[in-house]
N, C-alpha and C positions, 0 to 999 in steps of 0.2 A: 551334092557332095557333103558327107558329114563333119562333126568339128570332134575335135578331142581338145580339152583344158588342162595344161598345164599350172599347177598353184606350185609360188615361190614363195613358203614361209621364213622370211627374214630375220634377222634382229630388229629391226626398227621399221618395216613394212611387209605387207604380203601384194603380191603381184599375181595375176590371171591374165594368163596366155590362151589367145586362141587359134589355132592354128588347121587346117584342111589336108585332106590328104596329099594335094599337091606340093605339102612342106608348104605354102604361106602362112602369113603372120594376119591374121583376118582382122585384130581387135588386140587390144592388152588393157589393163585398167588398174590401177594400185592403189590403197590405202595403207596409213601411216598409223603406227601404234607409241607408245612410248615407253622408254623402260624408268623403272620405279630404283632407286636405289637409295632404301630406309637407311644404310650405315656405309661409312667408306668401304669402299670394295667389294660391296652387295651389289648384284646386276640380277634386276628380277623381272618378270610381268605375270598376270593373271592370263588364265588361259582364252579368259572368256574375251581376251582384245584381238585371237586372233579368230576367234568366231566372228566377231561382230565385223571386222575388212572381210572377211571372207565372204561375209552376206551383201557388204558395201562394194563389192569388187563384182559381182556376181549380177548386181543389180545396174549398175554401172557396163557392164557387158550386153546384160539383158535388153537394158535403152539402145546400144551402138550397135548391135546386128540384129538384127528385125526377125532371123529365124532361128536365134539362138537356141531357144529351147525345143523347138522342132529339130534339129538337126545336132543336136548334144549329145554324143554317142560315151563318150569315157574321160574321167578323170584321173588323173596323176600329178604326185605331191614332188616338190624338191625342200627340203627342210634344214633350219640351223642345227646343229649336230651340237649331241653332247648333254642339251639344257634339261636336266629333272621337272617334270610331271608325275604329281603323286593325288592318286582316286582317293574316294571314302568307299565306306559301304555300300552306298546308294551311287556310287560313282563320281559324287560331286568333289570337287577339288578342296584338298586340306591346307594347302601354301602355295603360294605365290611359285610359277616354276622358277628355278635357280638356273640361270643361260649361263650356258658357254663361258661367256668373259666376266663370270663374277670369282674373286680373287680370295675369297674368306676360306677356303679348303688347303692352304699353303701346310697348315698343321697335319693334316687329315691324309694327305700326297704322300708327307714324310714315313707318318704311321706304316699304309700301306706298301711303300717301298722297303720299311724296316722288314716288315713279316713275311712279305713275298718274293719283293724285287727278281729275283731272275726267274723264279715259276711266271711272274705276271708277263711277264716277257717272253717267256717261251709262249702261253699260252695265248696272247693276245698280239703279240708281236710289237706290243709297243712299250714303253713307259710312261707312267699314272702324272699325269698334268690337272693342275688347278682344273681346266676347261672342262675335264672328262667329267663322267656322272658317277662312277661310283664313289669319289671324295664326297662329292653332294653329298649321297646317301648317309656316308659315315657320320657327316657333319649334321643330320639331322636326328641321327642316332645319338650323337654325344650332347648335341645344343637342345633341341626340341624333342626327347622324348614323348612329350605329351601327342604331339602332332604323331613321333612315326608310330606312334602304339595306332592310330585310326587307317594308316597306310592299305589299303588292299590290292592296289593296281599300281607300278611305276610302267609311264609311259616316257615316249620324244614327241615333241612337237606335232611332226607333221602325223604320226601316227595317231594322237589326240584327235587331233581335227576328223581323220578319218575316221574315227568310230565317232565321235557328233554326225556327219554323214551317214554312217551306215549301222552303228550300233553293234558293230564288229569291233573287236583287238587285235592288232596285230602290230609286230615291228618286223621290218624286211633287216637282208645281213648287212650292208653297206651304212648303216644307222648304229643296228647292234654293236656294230665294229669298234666304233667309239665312245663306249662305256664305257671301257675295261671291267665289263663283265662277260664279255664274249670268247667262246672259243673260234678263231677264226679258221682253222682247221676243220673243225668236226660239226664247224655251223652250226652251233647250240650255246646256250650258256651253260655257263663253266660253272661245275659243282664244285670243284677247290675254291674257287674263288668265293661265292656263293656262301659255300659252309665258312669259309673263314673270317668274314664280316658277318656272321648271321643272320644273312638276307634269304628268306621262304623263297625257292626257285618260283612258288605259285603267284608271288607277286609280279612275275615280269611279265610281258605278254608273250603269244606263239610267236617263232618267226617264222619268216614266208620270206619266198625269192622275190625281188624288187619287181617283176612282173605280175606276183601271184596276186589275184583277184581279190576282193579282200571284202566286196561286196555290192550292193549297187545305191544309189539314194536315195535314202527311204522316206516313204511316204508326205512326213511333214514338208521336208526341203522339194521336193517334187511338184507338191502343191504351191508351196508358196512361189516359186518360178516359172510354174507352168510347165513344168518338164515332160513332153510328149511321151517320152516311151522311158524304158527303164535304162538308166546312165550306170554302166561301170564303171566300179572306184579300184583301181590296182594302186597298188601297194607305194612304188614311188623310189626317192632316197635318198641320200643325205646330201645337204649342198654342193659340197666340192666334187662326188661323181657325179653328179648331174652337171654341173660345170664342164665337166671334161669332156662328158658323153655329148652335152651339147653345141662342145665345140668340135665335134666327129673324131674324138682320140679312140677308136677302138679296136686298134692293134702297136704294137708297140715298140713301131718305127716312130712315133711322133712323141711330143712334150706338148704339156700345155704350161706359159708362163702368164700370170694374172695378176696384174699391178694395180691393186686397188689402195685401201687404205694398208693394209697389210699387202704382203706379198705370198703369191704361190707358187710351187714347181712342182708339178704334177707330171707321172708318167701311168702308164698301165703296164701290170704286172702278170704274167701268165700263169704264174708257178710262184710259191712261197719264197720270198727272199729275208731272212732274217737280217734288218739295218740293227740291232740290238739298240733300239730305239734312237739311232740318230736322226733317223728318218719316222712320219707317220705311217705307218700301211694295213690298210682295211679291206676290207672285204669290196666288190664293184657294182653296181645296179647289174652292168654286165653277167651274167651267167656264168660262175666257176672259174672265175679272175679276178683280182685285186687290183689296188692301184696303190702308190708312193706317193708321198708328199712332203716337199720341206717346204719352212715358211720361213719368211722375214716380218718380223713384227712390224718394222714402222717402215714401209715399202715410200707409199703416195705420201703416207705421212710424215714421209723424212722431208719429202720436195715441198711438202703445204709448212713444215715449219720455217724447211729454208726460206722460203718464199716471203710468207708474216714475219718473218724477222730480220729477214734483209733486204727484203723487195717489196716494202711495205707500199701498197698506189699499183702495183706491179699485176698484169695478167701474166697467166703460165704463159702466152705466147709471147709476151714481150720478156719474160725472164728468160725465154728460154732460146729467143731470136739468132742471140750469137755465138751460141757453144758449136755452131758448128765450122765457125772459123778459129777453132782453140782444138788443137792435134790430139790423138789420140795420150792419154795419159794427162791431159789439162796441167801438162807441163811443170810436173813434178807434184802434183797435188793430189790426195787422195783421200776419202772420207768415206767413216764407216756407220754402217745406220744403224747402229745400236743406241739411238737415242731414248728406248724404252724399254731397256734390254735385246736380248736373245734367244728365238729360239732352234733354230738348226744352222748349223749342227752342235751351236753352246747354247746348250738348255740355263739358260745366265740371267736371272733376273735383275743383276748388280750391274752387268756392262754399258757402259755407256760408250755414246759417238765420238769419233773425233777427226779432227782436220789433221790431216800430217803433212808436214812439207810445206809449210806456207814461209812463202818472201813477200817482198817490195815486188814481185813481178806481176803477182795476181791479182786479178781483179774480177767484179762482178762473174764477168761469161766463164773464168777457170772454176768458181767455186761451185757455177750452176751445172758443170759439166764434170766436176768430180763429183755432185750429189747424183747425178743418173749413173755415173758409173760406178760408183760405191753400193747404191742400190741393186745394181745385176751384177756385182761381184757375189752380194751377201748369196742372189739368186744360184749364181752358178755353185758353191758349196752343195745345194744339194744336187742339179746335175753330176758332179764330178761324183759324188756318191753313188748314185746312179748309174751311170755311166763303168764305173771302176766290177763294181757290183756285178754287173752285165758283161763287163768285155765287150762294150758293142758303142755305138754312137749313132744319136739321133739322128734322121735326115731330115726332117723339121720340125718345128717347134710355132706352136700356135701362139699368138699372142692376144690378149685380150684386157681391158681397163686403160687406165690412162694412159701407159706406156703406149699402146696401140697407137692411139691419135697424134703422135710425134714423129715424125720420119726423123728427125735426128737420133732420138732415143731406138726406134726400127733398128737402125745401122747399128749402133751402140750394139743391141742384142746381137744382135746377127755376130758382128764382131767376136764380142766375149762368149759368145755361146758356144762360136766356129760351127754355125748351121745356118740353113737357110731358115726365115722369120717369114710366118705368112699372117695374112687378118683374116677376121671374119666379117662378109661381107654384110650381114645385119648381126649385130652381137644383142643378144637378149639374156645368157648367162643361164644359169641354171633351171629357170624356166621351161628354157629350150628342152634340156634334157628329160624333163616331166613330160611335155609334148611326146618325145618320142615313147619314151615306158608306155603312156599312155596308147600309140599309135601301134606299139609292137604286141600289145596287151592285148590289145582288141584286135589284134590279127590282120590289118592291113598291108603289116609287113611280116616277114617270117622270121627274119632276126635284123638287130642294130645296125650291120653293115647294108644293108639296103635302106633302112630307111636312112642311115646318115645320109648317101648319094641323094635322095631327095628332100631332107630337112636341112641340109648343112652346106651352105656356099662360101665359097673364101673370096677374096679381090684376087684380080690378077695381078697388081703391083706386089712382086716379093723382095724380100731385102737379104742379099748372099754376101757371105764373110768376104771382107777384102783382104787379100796375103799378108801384105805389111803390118795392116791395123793389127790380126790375129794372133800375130808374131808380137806385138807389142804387147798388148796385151796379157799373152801367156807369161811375159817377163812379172809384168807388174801386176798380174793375179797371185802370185809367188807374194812378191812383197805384202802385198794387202792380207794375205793369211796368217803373214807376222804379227799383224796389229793385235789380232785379240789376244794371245798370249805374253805379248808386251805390254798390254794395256790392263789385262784382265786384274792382278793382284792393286794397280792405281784409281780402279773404277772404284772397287771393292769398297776402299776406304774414303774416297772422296763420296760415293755414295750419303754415306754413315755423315759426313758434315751435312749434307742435303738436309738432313733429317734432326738437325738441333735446331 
């Protein structure tokens, strides 16, 4: 039986998945990279950190299954989205890539929404965030000329990787998506866009469908691992649908909710739905389907500050032991996770958190159980979006990250969500989803819905909306949408004293 490699290129690590046609998990191995950040709000790395985990991960692999390289038939990428990659002439790297979560394009954002704002929205279906790549580009246009005069090639991540592998370019749609150089329509980059920051369309790579072939591993890497026969490299995608694909979302009765340091609400999309950027929506791994996303910026990370700052000696189990004897609503308490701003559906980088309702009643377990619930409020924002959008209602909603490993927080969802909450019986994340591209690539399967059936298991423990709690809830989901408009013009300026 052959293997197919899943690689998850991270922010802060890459991961190699090995997985069989029977959907097991044969092997996994990760190495750690670091990000470099020369100036406040710079978030950079060298491309050449995530070559070298990938040789480290690879080798590490090669030790743990004895017939790895005998039996290595295809690989597939899952990747962080967004972060600029820029060639030279000879191909070698001119700067440091600019990722995702670096914040110095705040000017560059503005520009571009000045000049384009609703064409950029019609044609990409979103609005231009710090995160995206083409602020980058602008910002190296206007900061380092010298460097974009040598620019010949702008790549992403995981696509980089693949031409060191195989000596090919390309970027699949679900990657493109998040540039905001993308036409997600006509699946091409966008000539208005393009001509109106003066970016050479011949600098970007081809795209290809997250399946297409994109080459196999050439010669060097072959030898150096011993790789029996020739390994195809397909194309792969960007994290967050890999994420979802890997949690088997691929039709669009379900959600997937992902509680990590950040928060996610992901659904699958069949047809173009214009959020007029309330929501994210890209292009899918999937074939000729998008997917939705809102997020919560400080999800896990609302509960790790609560935690260090009031539950200092404290494990998440013992902090979290007794919220389940404090009723739904933690009895008149209610807190909102804009501890680091906002992004869906108040793109707010001024708002901040706050407690409302506190008395002499509350103690420890109420404020631990308005933080999880504050946290799946922000969540449900973009369900309701979704949902309103659609005329329709999930029947269930996968969960996945910390919120997972809680059955108090389980119920919680289930509750505010009003759908049944299931797990995933071994959760490996966006990985997973490269596994499958990879397995559906190489033809094992014929499309996604079959191989989910055999790559994708859930627990049979599910968590179903209770009447009462549901009913509660929807009162004080009302309430809690109050905050940010109440709060919004007080953040603002309390903000502005942060900063003397």
């Amino acid at each position: 039986m052959g293997y197919v490699l899943g690689i998850d290129l991270g922010t802060s690590s890459l991961k190699g998945l090995i997985m069989n046609k029977a959907g097991q998990l044969v092997a996994e191995a990760s190495a750690e990279y670091r990000i470099d950040s020369p100036a406040p709000g710079f978030s950079e790395q060298h491309p050449e950190y995530w070559v070298i985990a990938f040789e480290e991960v690879i080798t590490k692999l090669s030790f743990d299954v004895a017939d790895f390289s005998a039996k290595l038939e295809a690989i597939s990428f899952s990747g962080q989205m967004h972060s600029l990659v820029t060639l030279g002439e000879n191909n070698e790297v001119v700067y440091p890539a600019i990722l995702w979560n670096d914040v110095r394009t705040t000017k560059q954002c503005a520009e571009i929404m000045e000049q384009l704002g609703d064409q950029l929205k019609e044609i990409t279906k979103n609005i231009v965030l710090e995160g995206f790549t083409l602020p980058k580009i602008l910002w190296l246009q206007q900061n380092k000329p010298e460097i974009w005069a040598k620019v010949q090639k702008i790549m992403l991540p995981k696509d980089y990787l693949a031409f060191v592998l195989t000596g090919n370019m390309a970027c699949e749609y679900s990657d493109a998506a998040g540039t905001s150089l993308f036409d997600i329509e006509k699946h091409e980059w966008s000539t208005a866009i393009c001509d109106k920051f003066e970016i050479d369309k011949d600098i970007l790579p081809s795209v290809v469908a997250s399946l297409a072939q994109v080459g196999v591993v050439n010669e060097v890497y072959a030898n150096r691992f011993g790789l029996k026969q020739d390994v195809k490299v397909f194309a792969g995608g960007a994290d967050n649908a890999c994420a979802a694909l890997g949690a088997g979302i691929v039709n669009e009765d379900y959600a997937l909710v992902s509680l990590g340091t950040s928060g996610v609400f992901s659904s699958f999309e069949p047809e173009i739905v214009n959020y007029q950027g309330k929501l994210h929506f890209f292009n899918h791994v999937i074939p000729d389907v998008y997917y939705s996303m809102g997020v919560t910026l400080a999800a896990g990370n609302s509960l790790n500050w609560f935690k260090n700052t009031f539950g200092k000696g404290l494990g998440f189990d013992e902090l979290l032991a007794d919220v389940h004897t404090v009723a739904p609503g933690s009895e008149g308490l209610l807190f909102t996770p804009y501890i680091v701003g906002e992004r869906t559906p108040h793109i707010d980088s001024k708002i901040r958190g706050s407690f409302i309702g506190i008395d002499t009643r509350h103690e420890l377990k109420h404020f631990a159980r308005a933080v999880l619930e504050g946290i799946t409020f922000s969540l449900k924002d973009a369900q309701v979006l979704m949902e309103t959008a659609k005329n329709k209602k999930f029947k269930q909603i996968i969960s996945v990250g910390g919120g997972a490993r809680n059955t108090d927080w389980m119920q919680m969802q289930a509750d505010i969500f009003d759908a049944e909450i299931i797990r995933l019986e071994v959760e490996q994340g966006p990985g997973v989803g490269a596994c499958m591209i990879a397995a559906v690539g190489n033809a094992w399967f014929t499309d996604f819905e079959s191989c989910r059936d055999t790559f994708v298991q859930y627990q049979k423990e599910t968590f179903k909306p209770k009447k009462d709690n549901v009913a509660n809830y929807e009162k004080l989901y009302e309430v809690y949408r109050e905050v940010y408009p109440a709060t919004k013009n007080i953040c603002a300026t309390l903000t502005g004293f942060g900063e003397i």
